[in-house]
N, C-alpha and C positions, 0 to 999 in steps of 0.2 A: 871429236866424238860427241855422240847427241845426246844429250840428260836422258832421254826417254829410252827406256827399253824398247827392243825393237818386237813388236809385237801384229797381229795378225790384222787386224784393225788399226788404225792409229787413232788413237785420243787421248787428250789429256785434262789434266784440270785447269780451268778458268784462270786459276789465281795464277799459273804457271807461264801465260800470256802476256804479254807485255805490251804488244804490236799488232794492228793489224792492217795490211794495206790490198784494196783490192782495185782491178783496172775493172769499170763495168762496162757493158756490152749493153748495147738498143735494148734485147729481150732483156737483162736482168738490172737494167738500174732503178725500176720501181722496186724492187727487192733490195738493194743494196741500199741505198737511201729511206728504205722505209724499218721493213720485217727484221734484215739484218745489223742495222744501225741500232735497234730497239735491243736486239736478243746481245749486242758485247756487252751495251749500258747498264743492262740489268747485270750482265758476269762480272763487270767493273774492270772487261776491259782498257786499260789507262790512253791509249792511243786507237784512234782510229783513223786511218788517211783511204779517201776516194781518189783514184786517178779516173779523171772524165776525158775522153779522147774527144768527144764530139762537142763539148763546153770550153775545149783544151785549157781545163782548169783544174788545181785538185780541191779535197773538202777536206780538214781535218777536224777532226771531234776530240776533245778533250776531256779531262774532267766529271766523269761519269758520275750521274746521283741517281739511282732510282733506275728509271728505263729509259732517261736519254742523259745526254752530254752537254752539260752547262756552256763548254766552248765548242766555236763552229766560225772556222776562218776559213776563207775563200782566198785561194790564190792561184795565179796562172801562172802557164806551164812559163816556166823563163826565171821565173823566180824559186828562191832557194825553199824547203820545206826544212823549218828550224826546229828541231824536237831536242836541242839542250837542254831547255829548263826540265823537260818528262825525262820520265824513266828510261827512255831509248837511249838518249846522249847523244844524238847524231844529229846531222843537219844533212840532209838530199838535194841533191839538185835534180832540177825539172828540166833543165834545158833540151838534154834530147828525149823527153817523151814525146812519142807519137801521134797525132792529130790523124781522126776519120773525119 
């Protein structure tokens, strides 16, 4: 069952985020690495993971102070995405992400 009421719109508060992971596309990776890595930083988003299909790499952002994210690791798709030590608790595998 989802915390959130189920309501006409869906939104919720900032603090209530924990995660955020997006696959970005040719048209929207200057937004996702720029505008919208800036607007979680500021929320204090605690995670934030890029899937790059055409880099076939991901970006994880950590650590939010301000409007960006003190950490920023780079990893390829094959290798594991470790988020233990964060608030997720999980570790992802990349192995079959998909390459454009």
């Amino acid at each position: 069952m989802s915390r959130w009421p189920r309501a006409a719109s869906w939104t919720t508060c900032s603090s209530d985020v924990e995660f955020v992971a997006e696959v970005i596309s040719k048209g929207t990776a200057a937004n996702d690495y720029g505008p919208k890595k800036k607007v979680y930083a500021t929320a204090g988003i605690p995670v934030y993971v890029i899937a790059d299909p055409y880099l076939g790499c991901c970006r994880v952002f950590t650590h939010p102070r301000g409007d960006d994210y003190m950490r920023d690791l780079t990893l390829k798709y094959g290798e594991p995405i470790d988020l233990t030590d964060t608030v997720v608790g999980i570790s992802l595998s990349t192995e079959e992400f998909p390459r454009d």
